[in-house]
MOPAC internal coordinates of N, CA, C and O (Angstrom, degrees):
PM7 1SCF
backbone

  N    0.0000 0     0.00 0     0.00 0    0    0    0
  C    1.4497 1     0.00 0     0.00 0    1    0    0
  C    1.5291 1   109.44 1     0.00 0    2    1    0
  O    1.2310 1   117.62 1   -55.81 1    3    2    1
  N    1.5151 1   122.14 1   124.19 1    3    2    1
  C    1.4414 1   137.72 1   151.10 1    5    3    2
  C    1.9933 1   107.67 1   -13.24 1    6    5    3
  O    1.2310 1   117.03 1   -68.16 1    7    6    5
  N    1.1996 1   123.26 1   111.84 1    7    6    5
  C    1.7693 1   110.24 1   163.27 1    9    7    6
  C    1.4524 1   112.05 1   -89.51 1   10    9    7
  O    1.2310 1   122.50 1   175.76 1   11   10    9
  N    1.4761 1   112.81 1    -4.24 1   11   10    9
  C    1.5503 1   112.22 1   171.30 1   13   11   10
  C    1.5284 1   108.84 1  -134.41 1   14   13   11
  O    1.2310 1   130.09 1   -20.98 1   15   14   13
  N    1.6603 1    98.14 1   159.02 1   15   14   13
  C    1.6294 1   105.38 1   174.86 1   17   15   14
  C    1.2983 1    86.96 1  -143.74 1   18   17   15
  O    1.2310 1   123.93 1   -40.43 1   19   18   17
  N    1.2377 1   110.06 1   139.57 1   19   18   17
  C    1.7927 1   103.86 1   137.55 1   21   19   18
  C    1.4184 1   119.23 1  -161.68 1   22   21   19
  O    1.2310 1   113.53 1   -11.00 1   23   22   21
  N    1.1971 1   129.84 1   169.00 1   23   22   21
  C    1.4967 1   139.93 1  -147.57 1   25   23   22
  C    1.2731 1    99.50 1  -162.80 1   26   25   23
  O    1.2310 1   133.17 1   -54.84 1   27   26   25
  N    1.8562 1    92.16 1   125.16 1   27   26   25
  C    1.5971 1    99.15 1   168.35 1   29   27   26
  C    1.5813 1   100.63 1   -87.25 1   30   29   27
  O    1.2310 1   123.43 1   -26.34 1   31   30   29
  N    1.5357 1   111.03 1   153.66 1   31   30   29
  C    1.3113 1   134.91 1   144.35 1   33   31   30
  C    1.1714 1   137.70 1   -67.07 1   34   33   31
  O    1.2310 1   131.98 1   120.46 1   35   34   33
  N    1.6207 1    94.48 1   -59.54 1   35   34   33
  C    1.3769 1   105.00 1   172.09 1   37   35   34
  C    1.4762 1   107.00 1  -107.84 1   38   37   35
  O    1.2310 1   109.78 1   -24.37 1   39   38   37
  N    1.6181 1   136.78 1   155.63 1   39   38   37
  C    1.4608 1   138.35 1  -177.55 1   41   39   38
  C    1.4886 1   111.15 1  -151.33 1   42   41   39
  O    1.2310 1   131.47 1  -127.75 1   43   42   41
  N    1.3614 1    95.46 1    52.25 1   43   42   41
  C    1.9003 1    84.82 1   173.76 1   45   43   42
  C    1.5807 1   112.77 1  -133.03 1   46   45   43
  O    1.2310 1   129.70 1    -7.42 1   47   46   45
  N    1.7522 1    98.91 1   172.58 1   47   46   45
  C    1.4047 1    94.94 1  -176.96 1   49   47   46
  C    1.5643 1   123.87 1   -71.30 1   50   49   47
  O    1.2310 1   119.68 1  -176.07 1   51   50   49
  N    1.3121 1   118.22 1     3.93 1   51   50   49
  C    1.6685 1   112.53 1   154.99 1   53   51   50
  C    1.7601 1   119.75 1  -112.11 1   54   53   51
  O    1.2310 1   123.29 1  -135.02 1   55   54   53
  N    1.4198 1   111.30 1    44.98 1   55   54   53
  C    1.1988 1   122.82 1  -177.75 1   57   55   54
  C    1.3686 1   153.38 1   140.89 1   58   57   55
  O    1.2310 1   115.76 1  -116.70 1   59   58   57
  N    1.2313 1   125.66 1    63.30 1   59   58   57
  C    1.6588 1   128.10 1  -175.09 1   61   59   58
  C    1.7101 1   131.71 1   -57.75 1   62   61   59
  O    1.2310 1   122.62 1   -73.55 1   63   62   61
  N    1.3792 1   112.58 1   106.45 1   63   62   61
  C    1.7075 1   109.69 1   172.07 1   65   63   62
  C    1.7871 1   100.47 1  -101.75 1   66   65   63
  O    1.2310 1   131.20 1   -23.15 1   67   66   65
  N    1.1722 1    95.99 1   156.85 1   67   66   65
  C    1.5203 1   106.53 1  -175.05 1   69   67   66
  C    1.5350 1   101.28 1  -152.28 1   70   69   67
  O    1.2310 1   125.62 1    -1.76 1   71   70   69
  N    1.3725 1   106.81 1   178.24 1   71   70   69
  C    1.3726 1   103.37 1  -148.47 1   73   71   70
  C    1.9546 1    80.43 1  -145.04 1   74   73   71
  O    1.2310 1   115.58 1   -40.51 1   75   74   73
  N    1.8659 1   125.99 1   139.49 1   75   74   73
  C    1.4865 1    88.35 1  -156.90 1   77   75   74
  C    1.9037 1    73.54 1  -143.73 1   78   77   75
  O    1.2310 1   107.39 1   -48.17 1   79   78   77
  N    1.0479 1   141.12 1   131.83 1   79   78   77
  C    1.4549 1   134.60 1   157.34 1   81   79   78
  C    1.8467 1   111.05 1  -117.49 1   82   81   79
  O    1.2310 1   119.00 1   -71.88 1   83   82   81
  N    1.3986 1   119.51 1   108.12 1   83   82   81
  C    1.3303 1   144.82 1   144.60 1   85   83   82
  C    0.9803 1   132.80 1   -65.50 1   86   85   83
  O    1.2310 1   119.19 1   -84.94 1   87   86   85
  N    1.4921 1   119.15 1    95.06 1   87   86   85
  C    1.6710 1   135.42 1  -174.08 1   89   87   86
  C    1.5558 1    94.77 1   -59.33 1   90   89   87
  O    1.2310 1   106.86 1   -13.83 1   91   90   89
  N    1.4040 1   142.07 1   166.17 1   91   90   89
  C    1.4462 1   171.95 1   102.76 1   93   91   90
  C    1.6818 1    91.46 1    -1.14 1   94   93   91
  O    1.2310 1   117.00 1   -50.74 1   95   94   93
  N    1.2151 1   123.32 1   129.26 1   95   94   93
  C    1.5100 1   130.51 1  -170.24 1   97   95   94
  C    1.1177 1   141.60 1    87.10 1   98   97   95
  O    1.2310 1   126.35 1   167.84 1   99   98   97
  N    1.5152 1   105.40 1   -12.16 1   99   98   97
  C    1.2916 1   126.27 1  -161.27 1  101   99   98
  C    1.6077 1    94.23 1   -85.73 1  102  101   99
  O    1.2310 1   112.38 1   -55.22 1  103  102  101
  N    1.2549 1   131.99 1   124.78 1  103  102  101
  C    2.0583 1   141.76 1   175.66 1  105  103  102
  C    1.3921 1    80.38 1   -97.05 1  106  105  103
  O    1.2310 1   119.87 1   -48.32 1  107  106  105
  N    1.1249 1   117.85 1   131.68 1  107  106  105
  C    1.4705 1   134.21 1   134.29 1  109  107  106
  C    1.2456 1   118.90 1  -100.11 1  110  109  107
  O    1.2310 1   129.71 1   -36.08 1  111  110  109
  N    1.4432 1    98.89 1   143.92 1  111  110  109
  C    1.3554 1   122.41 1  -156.43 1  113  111  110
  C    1.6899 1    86.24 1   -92.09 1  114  113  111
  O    1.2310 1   119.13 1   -40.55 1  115  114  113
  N    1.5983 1   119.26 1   139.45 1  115  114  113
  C    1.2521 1   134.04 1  -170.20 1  117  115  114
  C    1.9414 1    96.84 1   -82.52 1  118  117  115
  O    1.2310 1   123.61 1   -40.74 1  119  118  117
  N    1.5655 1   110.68 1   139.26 1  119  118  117
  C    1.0665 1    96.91 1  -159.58 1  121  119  118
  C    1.6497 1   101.61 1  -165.09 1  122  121  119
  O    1.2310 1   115.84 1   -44.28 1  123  122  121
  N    1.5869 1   125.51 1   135.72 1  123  122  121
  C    1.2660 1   109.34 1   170.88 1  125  123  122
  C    1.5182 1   131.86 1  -159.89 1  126  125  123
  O    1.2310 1   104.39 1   -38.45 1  127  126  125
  N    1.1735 1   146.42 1   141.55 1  127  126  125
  C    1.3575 1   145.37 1  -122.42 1  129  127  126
  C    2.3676 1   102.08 1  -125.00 1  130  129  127
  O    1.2310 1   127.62 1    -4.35 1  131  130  129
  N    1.0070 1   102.93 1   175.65 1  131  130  129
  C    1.2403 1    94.51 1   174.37 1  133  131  130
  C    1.7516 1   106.91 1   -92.21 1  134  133  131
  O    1.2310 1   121.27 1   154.72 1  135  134  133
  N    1.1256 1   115.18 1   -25.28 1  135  134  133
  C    1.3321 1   106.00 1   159.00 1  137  135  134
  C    1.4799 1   156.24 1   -61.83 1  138  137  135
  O    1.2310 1   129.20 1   -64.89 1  139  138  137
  N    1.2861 1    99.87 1   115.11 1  139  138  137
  C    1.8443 1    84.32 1  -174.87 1  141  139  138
  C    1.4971 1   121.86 1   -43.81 1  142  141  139
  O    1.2310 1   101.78 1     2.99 1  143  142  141
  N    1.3448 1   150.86 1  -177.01 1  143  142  141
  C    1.2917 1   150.08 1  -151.16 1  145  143  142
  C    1.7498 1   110.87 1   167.29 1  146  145  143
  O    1.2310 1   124.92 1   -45.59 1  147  146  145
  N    1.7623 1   108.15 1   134.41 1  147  146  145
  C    1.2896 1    92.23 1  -179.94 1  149  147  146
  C    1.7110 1    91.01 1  -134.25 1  150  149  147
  O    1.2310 1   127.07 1   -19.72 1  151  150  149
  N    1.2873 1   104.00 1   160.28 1  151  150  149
  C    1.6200 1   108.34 1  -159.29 1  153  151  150
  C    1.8763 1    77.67 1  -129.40 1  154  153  151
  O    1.2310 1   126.53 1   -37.97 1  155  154  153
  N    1.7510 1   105.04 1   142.03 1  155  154  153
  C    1.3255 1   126.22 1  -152.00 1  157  155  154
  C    1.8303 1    86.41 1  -133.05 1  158  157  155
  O    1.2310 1   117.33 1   -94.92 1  159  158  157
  N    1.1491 1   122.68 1    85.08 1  159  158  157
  C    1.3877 1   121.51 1  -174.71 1  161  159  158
  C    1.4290 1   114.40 1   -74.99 1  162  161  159
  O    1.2310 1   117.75 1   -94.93 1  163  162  161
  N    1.7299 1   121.88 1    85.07 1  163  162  161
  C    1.4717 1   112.11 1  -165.61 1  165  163  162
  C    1.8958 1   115.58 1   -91.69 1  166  165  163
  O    1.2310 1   123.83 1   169.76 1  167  166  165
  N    1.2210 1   110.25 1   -10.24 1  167  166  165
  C    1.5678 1   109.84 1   177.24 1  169  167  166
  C    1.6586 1   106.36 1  -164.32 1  170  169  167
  O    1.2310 1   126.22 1   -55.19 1  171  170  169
  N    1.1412 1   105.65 1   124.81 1  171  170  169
  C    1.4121 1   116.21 1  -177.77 1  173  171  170
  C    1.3673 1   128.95 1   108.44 1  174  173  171
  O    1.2310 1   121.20 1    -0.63 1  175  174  173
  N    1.2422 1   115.30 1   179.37 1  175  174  173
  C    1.8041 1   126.19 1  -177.77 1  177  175  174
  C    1.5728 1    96.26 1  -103.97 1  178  177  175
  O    1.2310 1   124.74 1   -30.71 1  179  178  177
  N    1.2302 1   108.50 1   149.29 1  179  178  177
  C    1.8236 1   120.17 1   149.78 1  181  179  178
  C    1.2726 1   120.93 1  -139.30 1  182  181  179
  O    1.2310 1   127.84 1   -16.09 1  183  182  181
  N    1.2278 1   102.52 1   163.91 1  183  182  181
  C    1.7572 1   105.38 1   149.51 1  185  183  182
  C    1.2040 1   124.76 1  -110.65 1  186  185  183
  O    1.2310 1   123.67 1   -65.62 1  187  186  185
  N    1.4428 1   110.56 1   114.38 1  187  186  185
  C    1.6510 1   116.57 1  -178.20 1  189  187  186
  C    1.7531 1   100.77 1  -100.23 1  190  189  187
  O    1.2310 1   137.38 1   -18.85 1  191  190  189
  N    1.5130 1    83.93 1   161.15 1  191  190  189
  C    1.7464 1   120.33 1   168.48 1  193  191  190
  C    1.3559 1    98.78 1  -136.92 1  194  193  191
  O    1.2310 1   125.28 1   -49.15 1  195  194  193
  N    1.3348 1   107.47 1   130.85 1  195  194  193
  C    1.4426 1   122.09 1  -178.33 1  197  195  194
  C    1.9859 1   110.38 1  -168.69 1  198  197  195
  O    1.2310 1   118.02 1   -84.17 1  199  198  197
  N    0.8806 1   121.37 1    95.83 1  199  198  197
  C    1.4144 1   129.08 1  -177.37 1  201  199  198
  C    1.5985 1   106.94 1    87.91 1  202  201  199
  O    1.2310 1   125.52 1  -109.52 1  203  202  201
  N    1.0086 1   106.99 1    70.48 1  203  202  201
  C    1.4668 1   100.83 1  -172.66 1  205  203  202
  C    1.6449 1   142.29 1    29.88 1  206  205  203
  O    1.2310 1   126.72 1  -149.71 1  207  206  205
  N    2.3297 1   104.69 1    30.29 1  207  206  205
  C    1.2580 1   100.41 1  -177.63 1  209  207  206
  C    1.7171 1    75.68 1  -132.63 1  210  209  207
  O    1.2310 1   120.21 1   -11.75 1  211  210  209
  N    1.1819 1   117.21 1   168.25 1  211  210  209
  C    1.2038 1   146.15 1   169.02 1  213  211  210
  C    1.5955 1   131.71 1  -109.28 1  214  213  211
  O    1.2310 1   116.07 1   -91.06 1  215  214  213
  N    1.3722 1   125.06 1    88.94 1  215  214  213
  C    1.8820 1   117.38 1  -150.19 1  217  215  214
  C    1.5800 1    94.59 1  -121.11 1  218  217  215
  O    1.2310 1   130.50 1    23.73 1  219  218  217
  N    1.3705 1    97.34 1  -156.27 1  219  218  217
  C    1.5321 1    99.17 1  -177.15 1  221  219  218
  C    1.6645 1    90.40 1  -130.54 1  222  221  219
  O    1.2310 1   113.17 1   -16.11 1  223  222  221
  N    1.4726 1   130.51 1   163.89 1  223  222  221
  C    1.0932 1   146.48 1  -171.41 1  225  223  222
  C    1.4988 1   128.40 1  -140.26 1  226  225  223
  O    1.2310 1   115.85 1   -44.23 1  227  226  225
  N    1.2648 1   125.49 1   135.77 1  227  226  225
  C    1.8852 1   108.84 1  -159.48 1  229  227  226
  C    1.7716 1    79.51 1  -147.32 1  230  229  227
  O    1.2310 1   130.53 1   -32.28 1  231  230  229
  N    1.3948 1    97.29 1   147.72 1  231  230  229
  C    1.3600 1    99.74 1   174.89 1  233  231  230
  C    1.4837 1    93.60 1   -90.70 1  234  233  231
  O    1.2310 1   126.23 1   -37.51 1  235  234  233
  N    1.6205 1   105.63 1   142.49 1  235  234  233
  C    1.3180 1   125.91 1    16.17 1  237  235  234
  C    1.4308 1   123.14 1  -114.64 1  238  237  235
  O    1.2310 1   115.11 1  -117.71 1  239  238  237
  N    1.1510 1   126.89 1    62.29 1  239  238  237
  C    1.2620 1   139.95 1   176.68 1  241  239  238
  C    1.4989 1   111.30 1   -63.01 1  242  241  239
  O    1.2310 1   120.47 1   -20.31 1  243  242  241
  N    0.9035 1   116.70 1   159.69 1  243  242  241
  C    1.8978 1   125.79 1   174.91 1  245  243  242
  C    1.5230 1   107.01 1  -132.89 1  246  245  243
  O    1.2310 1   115.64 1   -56.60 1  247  246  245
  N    1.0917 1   125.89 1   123.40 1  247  246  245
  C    1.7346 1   131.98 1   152.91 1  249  247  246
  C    0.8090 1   138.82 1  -113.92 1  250  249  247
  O    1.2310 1   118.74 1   -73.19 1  251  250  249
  N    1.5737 1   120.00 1   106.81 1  251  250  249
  C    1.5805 1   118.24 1  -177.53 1  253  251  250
  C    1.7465 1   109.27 1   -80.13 1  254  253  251
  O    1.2310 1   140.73 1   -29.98 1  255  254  253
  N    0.8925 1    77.39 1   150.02 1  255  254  253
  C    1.8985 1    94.23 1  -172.61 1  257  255  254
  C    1.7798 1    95.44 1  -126.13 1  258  257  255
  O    1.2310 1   127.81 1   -68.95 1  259  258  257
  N    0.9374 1   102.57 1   111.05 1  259  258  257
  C    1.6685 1   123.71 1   143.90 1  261  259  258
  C    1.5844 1   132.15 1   -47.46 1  262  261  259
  O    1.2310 1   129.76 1   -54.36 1  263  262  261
  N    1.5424 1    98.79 1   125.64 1  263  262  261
  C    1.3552 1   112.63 1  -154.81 1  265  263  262
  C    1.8195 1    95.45 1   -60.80 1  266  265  263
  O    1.2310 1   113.07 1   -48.31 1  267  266  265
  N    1.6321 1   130.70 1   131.69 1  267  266  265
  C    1.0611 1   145.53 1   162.46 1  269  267  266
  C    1.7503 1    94.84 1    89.95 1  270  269  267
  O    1.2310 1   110.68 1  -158.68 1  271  270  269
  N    1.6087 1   135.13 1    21.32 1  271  270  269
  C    1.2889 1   118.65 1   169.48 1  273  271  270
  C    1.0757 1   111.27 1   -82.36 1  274  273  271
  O    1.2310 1   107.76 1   -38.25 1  275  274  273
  N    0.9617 1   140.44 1   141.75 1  275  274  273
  C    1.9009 1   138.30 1   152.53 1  277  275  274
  C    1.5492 1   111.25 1   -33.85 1  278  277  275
  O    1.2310 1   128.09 1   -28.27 1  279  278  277
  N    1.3401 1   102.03 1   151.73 1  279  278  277
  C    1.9534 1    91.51 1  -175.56 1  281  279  278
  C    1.6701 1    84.89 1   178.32 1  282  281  279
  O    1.2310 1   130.56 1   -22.02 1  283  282  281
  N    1.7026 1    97.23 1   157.98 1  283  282  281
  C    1.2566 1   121.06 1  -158.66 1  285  283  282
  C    1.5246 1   118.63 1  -177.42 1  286  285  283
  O    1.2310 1   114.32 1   -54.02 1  287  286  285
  N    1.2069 1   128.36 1   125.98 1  287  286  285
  C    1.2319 1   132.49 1   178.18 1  289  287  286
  C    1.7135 1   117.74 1  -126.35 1  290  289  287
  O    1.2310 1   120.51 1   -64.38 1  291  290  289
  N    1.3568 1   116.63 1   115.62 1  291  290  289
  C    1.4645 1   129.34 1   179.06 1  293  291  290
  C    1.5213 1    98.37 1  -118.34 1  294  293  291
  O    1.2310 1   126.81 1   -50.27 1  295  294  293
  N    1.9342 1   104.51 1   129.73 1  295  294  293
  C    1.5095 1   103.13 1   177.64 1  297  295  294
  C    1.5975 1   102.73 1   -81.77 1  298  297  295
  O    1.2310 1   126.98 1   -14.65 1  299  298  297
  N    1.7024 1   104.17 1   165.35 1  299  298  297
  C    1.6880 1   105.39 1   172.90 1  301  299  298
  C    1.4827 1    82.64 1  -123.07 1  302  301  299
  O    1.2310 1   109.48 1   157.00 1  303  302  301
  N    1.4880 1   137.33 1   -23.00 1  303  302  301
  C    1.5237 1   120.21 1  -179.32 1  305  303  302
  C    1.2492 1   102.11 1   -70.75 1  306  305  303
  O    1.2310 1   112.71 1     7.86 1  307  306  305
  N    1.7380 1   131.38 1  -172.14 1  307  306  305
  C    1.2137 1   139.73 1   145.97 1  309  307  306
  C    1.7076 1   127.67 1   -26.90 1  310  309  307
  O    1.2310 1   130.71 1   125.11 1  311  310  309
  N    1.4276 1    96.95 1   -54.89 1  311  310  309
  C    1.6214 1   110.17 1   144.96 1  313  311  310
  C    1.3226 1   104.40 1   179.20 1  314  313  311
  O    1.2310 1   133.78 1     3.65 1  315  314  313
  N    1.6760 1    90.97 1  -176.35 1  315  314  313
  C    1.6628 1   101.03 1  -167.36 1  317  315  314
  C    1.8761 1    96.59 1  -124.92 1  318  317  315
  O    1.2310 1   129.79 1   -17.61 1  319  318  317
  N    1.5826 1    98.72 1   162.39 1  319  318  317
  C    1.4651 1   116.21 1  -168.48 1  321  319  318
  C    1.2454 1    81.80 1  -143.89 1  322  321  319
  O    1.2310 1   135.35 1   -54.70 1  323  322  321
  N    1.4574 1    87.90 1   125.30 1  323  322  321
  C    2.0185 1   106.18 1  -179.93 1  325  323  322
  C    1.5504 1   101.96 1  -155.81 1  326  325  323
  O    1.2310 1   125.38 1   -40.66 1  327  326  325
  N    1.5125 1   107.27 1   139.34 1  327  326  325
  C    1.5869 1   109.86 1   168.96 1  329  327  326
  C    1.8239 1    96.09 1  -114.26 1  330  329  327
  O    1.2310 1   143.39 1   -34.38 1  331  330  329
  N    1.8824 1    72.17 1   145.62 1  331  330  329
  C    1.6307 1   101.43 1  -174.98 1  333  331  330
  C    1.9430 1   106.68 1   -98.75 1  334  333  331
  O    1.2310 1   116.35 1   -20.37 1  335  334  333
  N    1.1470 1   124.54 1   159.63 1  335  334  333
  C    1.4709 1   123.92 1   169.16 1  337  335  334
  C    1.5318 1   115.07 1   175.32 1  338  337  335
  O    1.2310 1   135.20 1   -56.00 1  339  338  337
  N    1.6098 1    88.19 1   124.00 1  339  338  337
  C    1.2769 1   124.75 1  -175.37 1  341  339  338
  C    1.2707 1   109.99 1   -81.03 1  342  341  339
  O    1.2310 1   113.22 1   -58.02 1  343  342  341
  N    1.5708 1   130.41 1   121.98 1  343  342  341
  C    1.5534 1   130.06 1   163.18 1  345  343  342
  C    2.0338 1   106.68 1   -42.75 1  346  345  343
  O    1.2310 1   129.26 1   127.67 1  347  346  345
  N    1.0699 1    99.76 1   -52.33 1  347  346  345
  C    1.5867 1   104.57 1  -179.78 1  349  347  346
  C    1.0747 1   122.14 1  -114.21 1  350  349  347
  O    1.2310 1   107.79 1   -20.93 1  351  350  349
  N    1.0623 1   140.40 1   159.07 1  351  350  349
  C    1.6276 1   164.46 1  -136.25 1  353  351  350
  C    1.5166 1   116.97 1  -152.94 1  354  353  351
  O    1.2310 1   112.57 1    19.04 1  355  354  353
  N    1.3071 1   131.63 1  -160.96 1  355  354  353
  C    1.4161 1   102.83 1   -31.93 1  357  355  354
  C    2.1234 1   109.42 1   -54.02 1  358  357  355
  O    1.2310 1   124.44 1    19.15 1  359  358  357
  N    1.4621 1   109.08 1  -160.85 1  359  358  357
  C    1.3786 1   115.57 1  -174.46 1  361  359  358
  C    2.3097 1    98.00 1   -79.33 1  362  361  359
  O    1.2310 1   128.63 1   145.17 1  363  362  361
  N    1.1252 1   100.98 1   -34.83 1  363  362  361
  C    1.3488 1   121.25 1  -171.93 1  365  363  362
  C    1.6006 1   108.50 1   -61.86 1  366  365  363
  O    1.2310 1   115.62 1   160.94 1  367  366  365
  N    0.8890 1   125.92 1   -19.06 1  367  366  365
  C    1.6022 1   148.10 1  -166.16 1  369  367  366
  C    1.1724 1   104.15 1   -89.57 1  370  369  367
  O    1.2310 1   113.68 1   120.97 1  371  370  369
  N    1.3902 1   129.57 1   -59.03 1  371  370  369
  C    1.4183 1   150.56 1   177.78 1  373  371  370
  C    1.7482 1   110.20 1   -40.89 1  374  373  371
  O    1.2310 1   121.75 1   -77.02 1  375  374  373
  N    1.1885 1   114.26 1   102.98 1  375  374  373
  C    1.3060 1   135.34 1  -171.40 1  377  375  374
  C    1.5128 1   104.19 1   -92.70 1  378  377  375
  O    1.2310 1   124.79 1   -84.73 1  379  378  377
  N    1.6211 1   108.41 1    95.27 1  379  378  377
  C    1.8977 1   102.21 1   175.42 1  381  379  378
  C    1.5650 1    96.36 1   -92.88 1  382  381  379
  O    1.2310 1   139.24 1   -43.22 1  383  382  381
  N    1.0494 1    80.30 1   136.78 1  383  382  381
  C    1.9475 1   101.92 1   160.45 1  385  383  382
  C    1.2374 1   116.70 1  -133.09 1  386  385  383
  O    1.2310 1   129.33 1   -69.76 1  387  386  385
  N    1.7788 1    99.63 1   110.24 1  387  386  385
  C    1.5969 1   127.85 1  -157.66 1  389  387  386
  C    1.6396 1    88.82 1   -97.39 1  390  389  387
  O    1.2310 1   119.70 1   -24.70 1  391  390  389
  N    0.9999 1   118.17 1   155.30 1  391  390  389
  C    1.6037 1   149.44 1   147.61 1  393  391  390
  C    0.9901 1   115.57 1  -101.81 1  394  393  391
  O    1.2310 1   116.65 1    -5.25 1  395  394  393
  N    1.2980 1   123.98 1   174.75 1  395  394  393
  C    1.1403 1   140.61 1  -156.28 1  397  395  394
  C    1.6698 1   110.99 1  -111.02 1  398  397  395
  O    1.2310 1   126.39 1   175.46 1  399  398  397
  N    1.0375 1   105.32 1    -4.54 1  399  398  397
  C    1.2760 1   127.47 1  -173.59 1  401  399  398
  C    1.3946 1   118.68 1   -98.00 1  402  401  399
  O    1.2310 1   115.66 1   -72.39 1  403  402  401
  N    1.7031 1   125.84 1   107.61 1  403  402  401
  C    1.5135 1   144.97 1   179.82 1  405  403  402
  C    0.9491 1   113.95 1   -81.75 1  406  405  403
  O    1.2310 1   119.70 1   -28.82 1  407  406  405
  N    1.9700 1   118.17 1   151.18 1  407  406  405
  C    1.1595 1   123.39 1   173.52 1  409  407  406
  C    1.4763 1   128.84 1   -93.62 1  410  409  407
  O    1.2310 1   120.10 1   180.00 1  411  410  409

């Protein structure tokens, strides 16, 4: 079974929403783009990394992430359902630069 899904809604060049569900197990790989990014925490617990601290997260929390910070989300509930959204678009544009480094 897949530990991630996600689906944009919206896909254009003035703005991406997406829609994101993370099964329990799922390591994300620490990772980060020149775009700023805000994470919409709608059901569940995590563990984030985001600016070089590591916290815990409960919906309904919101996190903006800063364009080029490192960032990462691992669920500790069953899983978590969170929407993502980008000021700019399209989704295809969006340059991740993964490390090697898990959460």
């Amino acid at each position: 079974m897949e530990k991630i899904w996600y689906k944009n809604i919206i896909d254009k060049s003035d703005g991406i929403l997406g829609i994101c569900l993370v099964f329990n197990g799922y390591k994300a790989f620490k990772h980060n783009h020149k775009e700023d990014e805000t994470y919409f925490f709608l059901y569940g617990t995590g563990k984030m990394f985001c600016d070089n601290k590591t916290f815990i997260v409960n919906s309904p929390d919101i996190i903006k992430i800063k364009g080029n910070d490192l960032h990462c989300m691992t669920p500790i509930s069953e899983y978590v359902i969170l929407m993502y959204y980008f000021k700019q678009g399209p989704f295809d544009k969006i340059k991740y630069n993964y490390t090697l480094s898990k959460l």
